[in-house]
N, CA and C atoms as a LAMMPS dump frame, in Angstrom:
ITEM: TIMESTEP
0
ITEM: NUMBER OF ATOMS
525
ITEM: BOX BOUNDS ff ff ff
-5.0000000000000000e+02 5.0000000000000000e+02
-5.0000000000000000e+02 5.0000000000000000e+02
-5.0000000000000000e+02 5.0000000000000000e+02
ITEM: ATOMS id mol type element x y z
1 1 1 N -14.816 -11.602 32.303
2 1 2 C -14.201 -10.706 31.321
3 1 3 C -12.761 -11.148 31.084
4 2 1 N -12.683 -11.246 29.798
5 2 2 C -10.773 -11.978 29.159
6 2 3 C -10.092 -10.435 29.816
7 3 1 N -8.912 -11.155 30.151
8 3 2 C -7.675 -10.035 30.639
9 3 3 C -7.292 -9.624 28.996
10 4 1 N -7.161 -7.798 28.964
11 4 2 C -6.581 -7.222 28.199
12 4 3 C -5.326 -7.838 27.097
13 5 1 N -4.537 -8.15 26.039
14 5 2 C -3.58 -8.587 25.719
15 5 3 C -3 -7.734 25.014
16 6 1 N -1.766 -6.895 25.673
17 6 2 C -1.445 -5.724 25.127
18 6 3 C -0.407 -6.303 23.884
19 7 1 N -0.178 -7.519 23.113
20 7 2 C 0.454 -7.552 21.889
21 7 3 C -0.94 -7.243 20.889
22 8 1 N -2.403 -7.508 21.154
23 8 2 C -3.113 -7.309 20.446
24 8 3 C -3.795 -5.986 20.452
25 9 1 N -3.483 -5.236 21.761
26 9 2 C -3.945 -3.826 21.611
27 9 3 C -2.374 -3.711 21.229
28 10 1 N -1.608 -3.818 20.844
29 10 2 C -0.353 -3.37 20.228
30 10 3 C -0.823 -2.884 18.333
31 11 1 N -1.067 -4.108 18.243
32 11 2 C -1.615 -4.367 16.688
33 11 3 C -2.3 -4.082 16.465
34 12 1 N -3.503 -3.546 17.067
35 12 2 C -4.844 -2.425 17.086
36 12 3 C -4.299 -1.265 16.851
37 13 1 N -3.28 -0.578 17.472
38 13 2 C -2.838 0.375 17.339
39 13 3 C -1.854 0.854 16.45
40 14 1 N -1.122 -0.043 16.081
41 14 2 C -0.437 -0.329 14.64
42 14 3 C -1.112 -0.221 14.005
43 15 1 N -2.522 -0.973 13.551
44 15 2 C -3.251 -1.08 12.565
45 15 3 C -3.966 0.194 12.137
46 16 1 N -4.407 0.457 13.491
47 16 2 C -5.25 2.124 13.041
48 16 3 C -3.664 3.221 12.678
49 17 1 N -3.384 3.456 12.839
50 17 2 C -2.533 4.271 12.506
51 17 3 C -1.632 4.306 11.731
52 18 1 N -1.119 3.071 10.939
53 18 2 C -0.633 2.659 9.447
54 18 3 C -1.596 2.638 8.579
55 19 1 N -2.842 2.4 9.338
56 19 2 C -3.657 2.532 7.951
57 19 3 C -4.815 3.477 7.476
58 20 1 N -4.959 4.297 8.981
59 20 2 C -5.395 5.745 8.574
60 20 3 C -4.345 6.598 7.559
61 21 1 N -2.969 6.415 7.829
62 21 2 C -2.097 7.442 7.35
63 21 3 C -2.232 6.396 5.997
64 22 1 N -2.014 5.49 5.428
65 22 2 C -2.506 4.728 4.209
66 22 3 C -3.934 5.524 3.346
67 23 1 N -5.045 5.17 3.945
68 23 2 C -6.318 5.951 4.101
69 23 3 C -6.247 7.606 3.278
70 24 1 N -5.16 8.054 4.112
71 24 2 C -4.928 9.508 3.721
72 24 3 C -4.522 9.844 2.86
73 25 1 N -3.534 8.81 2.388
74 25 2 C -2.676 9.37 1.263
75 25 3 C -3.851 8.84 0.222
76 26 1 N -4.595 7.467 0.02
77 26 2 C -5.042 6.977 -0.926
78 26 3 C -6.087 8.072 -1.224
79 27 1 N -6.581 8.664 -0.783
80 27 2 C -7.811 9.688 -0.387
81 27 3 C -7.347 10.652 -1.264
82 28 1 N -6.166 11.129 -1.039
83 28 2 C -5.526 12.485 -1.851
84 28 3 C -5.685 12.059 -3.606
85 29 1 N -5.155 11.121 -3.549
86 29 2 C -4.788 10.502 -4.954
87 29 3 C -6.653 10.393 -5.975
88 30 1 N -7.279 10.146 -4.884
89 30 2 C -8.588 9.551 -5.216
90 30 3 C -9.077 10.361 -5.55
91 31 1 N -9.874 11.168 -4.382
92 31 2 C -11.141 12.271 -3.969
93 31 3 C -10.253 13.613 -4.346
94 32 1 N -8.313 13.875 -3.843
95 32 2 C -8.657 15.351 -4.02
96 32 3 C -8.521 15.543 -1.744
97 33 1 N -8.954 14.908 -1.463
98 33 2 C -9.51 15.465 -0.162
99 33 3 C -7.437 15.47 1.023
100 34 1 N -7.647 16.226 1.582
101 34 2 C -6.781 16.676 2.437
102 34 3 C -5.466 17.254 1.798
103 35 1 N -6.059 17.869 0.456
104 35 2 C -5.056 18.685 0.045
105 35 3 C -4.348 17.928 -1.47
106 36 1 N -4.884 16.651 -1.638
107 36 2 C -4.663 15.998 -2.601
108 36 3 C -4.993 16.563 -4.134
109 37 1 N -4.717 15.95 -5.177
110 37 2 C -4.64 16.401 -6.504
111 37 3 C -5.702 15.864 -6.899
112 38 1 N -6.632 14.704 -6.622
113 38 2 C -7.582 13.977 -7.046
114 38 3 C -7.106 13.527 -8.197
115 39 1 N -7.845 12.381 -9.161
116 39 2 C -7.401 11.401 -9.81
117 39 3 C -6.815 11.683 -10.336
118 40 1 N -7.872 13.365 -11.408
119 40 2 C -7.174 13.489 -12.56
120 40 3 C -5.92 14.375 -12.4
121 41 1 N -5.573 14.839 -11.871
122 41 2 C -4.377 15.129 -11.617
123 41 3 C -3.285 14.444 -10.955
124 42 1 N -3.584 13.405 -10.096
125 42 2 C -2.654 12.34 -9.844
126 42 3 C -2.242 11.472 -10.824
127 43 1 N -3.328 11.251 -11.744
128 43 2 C -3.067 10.437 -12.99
129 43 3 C -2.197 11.714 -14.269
130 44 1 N -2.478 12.42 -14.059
131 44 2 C -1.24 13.235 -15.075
132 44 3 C 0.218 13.529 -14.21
133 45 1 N 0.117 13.197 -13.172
134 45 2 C 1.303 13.14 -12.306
135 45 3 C 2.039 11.767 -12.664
136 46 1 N 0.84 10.495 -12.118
137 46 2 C 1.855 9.119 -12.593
138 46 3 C 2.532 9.055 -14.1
139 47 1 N 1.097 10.297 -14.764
140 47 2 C 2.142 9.841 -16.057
141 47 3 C 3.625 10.046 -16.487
142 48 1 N 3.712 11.5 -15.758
143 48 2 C 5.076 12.266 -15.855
144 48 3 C 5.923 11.693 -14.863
145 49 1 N 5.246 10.556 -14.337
146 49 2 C 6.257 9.893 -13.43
147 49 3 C 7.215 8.358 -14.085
148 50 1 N 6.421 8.37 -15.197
149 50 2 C 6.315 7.148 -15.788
150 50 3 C 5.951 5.664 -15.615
151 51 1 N 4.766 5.934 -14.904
152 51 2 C 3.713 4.688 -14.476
153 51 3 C 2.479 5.317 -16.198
154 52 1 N 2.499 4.408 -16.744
155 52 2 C 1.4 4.347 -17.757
156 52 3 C 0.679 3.165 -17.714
157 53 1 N -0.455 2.979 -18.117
158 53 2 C -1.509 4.62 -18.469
159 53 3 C -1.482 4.891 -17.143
160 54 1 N -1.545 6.549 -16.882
161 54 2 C -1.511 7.329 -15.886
162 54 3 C -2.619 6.953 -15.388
163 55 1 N -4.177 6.671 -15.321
164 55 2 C -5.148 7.38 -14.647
165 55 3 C -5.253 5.497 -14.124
166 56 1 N -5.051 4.056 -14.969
167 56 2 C -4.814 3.083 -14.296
168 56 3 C -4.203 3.001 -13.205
169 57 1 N -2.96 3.495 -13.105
170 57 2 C -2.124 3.703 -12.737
171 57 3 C -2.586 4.364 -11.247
172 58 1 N -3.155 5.569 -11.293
173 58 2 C -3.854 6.541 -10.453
174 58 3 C -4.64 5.48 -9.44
175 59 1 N -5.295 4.907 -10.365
176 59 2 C -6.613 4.317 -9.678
177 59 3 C -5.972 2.937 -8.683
178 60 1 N -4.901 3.106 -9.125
179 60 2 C -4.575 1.282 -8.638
180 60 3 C -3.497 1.599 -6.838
181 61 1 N -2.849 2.762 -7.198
182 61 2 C -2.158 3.21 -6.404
183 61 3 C -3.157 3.878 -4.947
184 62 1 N -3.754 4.534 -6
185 62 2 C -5.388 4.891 -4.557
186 62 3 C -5.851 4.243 -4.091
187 63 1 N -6.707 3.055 -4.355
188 63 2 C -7.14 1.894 -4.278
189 63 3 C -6.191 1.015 -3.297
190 64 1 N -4.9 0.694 -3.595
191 64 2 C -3.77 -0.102 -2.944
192 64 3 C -4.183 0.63 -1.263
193 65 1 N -3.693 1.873 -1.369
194 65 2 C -3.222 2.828 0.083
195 65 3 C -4.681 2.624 0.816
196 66 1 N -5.828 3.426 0.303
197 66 2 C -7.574 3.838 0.607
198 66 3 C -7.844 2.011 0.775
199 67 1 N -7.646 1.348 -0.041
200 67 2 C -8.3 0.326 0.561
201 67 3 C -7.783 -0.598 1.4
202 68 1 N -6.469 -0.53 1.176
203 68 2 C -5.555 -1.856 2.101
204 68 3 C -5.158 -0.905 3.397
205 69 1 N -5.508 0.093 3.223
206 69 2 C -5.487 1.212 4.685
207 69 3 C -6.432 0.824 5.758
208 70 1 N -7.886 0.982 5.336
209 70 2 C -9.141 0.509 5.529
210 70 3 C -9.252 -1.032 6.156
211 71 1 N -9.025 -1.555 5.095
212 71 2 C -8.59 -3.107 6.019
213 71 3 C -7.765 -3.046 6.729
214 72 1 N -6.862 -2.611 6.755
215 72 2 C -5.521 -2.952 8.187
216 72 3 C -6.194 -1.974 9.172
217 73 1 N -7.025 -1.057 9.063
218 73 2 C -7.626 -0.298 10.495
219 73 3 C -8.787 -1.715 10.95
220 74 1 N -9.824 -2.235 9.733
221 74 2 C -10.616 -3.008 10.254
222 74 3 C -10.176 -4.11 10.776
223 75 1 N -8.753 -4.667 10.476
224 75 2 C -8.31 -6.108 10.887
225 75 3 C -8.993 -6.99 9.814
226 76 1 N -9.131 -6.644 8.57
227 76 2 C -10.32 -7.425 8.201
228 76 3 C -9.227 -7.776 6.541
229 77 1 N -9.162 -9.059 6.227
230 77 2 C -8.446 -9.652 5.134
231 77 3 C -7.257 -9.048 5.45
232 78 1 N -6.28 -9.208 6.651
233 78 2 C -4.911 -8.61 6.978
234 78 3 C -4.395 -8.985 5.921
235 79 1 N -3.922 -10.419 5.665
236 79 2 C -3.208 -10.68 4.197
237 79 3 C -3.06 -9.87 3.52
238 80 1 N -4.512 -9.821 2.465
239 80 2 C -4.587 -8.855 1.126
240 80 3 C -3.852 -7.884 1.582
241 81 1 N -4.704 -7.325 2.774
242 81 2 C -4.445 -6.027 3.066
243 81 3 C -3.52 -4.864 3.456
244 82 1 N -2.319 -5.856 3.859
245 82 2 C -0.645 -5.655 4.085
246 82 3 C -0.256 -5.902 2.811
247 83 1 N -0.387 -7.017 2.393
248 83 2 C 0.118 -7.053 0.524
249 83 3 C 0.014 -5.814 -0.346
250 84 1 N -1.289 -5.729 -0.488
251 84 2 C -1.849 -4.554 -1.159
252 84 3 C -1.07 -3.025 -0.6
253 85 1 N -1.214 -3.177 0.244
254 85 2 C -0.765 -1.493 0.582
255 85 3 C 1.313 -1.371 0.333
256 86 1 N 1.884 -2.886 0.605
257 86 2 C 3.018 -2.964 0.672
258 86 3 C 2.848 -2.7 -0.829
259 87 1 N 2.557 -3.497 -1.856
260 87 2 C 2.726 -3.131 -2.895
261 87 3 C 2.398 -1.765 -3.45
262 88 1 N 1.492 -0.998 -3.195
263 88 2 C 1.118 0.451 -3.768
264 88 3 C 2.69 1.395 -3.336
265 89 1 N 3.074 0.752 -2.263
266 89 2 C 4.221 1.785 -1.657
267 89 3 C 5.647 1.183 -2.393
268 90 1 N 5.737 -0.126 -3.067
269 90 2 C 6.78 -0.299 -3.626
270 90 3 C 6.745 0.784 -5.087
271 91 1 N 5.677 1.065 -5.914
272 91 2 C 5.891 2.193 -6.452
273 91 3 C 6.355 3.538 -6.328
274 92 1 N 5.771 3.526 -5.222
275 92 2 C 6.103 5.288 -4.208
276 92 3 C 7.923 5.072 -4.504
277 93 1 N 8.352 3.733 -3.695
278 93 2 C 10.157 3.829 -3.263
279 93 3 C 10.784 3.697 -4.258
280 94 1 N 9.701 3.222 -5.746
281 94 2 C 10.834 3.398 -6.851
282 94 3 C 11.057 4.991 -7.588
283 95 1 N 9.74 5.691 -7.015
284 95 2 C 9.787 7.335 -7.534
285 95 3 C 10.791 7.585 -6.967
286 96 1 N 10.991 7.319 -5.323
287 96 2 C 11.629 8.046 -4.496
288 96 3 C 13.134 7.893 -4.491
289 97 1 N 13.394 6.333 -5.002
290 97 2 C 14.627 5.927 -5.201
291 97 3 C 15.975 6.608 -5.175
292 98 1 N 16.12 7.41 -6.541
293 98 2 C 16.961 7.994 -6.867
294 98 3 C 17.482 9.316 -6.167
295 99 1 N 16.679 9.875 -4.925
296 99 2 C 17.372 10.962 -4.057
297 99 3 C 17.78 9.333 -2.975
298 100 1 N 17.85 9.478 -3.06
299 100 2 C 18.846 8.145 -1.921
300 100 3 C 17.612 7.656 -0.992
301 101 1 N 17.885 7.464 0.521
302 101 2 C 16.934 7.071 1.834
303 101 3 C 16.63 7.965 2.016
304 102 1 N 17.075 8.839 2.604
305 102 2 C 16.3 9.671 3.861
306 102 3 C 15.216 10.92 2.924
307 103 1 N 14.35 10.877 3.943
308 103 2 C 12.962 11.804 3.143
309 103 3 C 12.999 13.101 2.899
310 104 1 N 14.243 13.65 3.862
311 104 2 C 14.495 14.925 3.961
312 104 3 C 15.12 15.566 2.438
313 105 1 N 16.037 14.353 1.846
314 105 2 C 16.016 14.504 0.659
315 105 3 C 15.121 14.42 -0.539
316 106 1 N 14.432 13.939 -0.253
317 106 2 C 13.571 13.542 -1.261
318 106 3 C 13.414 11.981 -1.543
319 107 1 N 14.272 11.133 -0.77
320 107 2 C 14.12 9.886 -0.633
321 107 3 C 12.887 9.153 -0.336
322 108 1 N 13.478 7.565 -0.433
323 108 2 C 12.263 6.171 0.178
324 108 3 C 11.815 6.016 1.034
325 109 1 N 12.534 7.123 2.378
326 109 2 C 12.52 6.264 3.558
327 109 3 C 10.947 6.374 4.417
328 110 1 N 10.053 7.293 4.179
329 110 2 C 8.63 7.145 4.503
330 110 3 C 7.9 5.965 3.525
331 111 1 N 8.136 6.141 2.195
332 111 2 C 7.165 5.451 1.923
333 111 3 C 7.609 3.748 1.567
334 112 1 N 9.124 3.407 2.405
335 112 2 C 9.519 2.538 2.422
336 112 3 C 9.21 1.824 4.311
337 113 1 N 8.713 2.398 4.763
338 113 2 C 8.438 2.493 6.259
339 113 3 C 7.074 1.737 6.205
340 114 1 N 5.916 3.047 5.544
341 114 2 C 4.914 2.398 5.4
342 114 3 C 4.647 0.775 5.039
343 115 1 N 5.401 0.598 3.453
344 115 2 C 5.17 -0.457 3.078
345 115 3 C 5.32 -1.699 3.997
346 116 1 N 6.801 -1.465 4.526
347 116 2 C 7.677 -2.4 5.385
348 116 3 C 6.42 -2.85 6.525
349 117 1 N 5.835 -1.797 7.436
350 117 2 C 4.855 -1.958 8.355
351 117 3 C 3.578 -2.13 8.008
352 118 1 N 3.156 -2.254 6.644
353 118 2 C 1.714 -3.265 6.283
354 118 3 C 2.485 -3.909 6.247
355 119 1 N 3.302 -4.893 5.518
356 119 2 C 3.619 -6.213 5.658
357 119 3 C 3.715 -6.949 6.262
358 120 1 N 4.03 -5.861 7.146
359 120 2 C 4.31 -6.701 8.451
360 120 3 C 2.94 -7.274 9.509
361 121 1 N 2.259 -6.442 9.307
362 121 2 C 0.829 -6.461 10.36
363 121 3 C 0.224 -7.719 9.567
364 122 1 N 0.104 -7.167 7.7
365 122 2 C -0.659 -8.942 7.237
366 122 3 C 0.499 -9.936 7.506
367 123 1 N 1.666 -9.945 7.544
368 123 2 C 2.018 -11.398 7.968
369 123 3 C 1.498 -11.452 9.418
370 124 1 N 1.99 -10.567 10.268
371 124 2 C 1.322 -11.811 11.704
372 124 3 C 0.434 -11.436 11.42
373 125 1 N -0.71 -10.769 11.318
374 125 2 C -2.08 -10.824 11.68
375 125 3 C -2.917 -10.016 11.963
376 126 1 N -4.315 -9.571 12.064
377 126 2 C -4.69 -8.424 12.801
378 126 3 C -4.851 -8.698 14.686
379 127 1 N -4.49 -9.405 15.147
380 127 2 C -4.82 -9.857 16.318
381 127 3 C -6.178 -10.223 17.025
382 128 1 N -6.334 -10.09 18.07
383 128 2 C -7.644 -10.376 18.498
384 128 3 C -8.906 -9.159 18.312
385 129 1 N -8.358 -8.131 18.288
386 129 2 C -9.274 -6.969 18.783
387 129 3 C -9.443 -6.491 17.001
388 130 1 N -10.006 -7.438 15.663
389 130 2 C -10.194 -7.09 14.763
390 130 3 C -11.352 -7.681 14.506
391 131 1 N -11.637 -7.147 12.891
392 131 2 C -12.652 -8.147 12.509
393 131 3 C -12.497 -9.428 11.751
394 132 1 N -11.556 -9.58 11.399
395 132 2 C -10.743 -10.995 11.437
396 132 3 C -11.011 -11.966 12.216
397 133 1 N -10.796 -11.603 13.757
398 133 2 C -10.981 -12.367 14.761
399 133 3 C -12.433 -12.641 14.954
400 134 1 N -13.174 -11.713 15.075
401 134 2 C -14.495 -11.641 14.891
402 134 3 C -15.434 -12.484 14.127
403 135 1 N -14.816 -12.704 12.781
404 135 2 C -15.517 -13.423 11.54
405 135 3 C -15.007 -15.03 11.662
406 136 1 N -14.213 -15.28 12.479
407 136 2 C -13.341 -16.501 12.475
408 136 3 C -12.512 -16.651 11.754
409 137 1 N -11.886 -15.602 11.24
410 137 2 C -10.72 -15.682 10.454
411 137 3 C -11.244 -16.23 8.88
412 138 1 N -12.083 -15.955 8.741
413 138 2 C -12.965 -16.398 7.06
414 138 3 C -11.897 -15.419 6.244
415 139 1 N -11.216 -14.518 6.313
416 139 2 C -10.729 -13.708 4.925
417 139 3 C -9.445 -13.936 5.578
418 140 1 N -8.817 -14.465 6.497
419 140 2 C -7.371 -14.638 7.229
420 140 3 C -7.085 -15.833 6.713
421 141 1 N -7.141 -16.977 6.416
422 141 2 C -6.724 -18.372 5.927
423 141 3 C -5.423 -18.688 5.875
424 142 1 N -4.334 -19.315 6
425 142 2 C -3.449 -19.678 5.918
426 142 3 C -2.749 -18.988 4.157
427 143 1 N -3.338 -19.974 3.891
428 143 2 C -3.257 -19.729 2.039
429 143 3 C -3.31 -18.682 1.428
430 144 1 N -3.724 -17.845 2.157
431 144 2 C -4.542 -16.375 1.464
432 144 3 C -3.16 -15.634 1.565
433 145 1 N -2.59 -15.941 2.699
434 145 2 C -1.529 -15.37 2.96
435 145 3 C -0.065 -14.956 1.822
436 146 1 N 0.455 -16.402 1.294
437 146 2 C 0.842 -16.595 0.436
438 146 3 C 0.489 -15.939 -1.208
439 147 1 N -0.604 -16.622 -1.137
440 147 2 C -1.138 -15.951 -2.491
441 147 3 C -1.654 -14.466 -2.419
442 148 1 N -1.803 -13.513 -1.692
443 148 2 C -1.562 -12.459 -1.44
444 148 3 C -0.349 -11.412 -1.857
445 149 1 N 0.379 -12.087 -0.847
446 149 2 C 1.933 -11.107 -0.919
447 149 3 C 2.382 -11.706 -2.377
448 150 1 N 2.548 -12.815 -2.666
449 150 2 C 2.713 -13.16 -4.108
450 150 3 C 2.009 -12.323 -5.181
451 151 1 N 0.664 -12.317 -5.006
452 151 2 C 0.205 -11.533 -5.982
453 151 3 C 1.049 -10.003 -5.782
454 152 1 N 0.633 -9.683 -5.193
455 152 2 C 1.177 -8.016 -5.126
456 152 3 C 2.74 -8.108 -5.205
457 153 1 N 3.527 -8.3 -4.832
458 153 2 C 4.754 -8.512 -5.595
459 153 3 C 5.159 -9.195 -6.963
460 154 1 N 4.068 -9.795 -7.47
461 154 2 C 4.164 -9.639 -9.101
462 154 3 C 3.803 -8.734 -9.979
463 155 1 N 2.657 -7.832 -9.313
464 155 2 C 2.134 -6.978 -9.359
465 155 3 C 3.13 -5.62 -9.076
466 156 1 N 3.537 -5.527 -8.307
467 156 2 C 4.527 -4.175 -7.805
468 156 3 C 5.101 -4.362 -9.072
469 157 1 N 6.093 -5.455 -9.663
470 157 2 C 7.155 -5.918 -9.718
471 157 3 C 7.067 -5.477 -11.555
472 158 1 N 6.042 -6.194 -11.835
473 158 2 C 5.921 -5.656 -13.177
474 158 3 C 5.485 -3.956 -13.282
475 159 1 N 4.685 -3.786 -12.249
476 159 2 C 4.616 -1.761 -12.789
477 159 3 C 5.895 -1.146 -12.509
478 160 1 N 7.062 -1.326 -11.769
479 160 2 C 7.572 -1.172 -11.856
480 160 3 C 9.069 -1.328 -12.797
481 161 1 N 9.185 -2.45 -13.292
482 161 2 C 9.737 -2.703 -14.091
483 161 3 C 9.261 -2.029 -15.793
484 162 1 N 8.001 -2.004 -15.39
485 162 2 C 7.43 -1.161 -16.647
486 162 3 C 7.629 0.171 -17.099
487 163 1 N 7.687 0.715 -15.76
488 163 2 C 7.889 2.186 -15.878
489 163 3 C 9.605 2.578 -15.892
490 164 1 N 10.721 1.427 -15.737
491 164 2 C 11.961 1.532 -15.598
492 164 3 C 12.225 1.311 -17.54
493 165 1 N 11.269 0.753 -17.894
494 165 2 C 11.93 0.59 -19.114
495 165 3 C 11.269 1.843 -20.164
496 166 1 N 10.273 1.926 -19.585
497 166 2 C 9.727 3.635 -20.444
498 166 3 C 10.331 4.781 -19.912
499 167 1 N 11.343 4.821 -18.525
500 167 2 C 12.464 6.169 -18.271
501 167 3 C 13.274 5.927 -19.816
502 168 1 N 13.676 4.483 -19.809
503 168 2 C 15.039 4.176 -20.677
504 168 3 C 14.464 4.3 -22.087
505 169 1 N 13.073 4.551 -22.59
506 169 2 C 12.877 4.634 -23.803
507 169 3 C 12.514 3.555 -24.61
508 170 1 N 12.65 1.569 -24.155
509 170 2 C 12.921 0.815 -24.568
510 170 3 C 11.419 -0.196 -24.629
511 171 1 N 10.429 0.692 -24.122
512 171 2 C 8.8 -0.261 -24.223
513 171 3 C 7.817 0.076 -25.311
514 172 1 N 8.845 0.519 -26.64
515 172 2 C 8.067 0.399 -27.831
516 172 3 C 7.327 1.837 -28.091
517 173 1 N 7.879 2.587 -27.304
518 173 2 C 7.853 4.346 -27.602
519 173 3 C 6.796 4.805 -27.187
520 174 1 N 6.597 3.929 -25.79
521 174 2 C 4.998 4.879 -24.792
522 174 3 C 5.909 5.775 -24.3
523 175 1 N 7.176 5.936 -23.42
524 175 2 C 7.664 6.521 -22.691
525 175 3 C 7.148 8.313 -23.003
């Protein structure tokens, strides 16, 4: 029997628990379930938030948290799966932006936490005790890595920038 390796039950435990609470929130947005608004009301929320179209919008942000949650509990495509969720939460910190950091105000600083800690788990890895490790690293690849966080930070980068220019009025009068 292999001796225990508590950096990888470290990251087991990171993983389940960044990405259940991921899981949860995406769930609200989705289903409605743990007190959530479900789509269609999350999607008339992004709209008044100024993420358009709202219910895209809805779906992509649920999807990001519910699914890149899911993978970082399974260990399974860590890459995507820190990318993805980092990116759903760079939307959250641009809502949250403007009350400053701390959450107590109404700030970034939870859903700038979250993001920060998927990123972090898909860059190093899911460790041994995933299904990553399990599969031989078939959805872990070197490459995937890169083109991952790349994608989703072009991705963050433009919904956000999108929705900064429909506060200001200036994206051709969706705002």
């Amino acid at each position: 029997m292999s001796r225990i390796n508590r950096r990888d039950l470290a990251l087991l435990a990171l993983r389940a628990g960044t990405g259940a609470v991921l899981m949860a929130h995406g769930t609200q947005k989705l289903f409605g379930w743990f007190g959530g608004g479900g789509l269609d009301k999350t999607a008339a929320a992004m709209e008044h938030m100024g993420f358009t179209p709202g219910r895209q919008s809805a779906l992509a942000a649920g999807l990001g948290e519910t699914g890149g949650g899911a993978l970082l509990v399974l260990g399974l495509a860590t890459p995507a799966a820190g990318a993805a969720a980092a990116g759903a939460m760079a939307g959250a910190v641009s809502v949250h932006a403007p009350a400053g950091f701390f959450a107590q105000a109404g700030g970034y600083e939870y859903p700038a936490f979250l993001g920060f800690t998927a990123a972090a788990i898909g860059l190093a890895g899911a460790g041994r005790y995933s299904l990553d490790h399990a599969t031989g690293h078939t959805f872990d690849q070197r490459w995937m890595l890169g083109l991952a966080f790349a994608g989703s930070a072009a991705a963050a980068a433009a919904v956000v920038a999108k929705r900064a220019r429909g506060q200001r009025g200036d994206d051709g009068g969706s705002a």
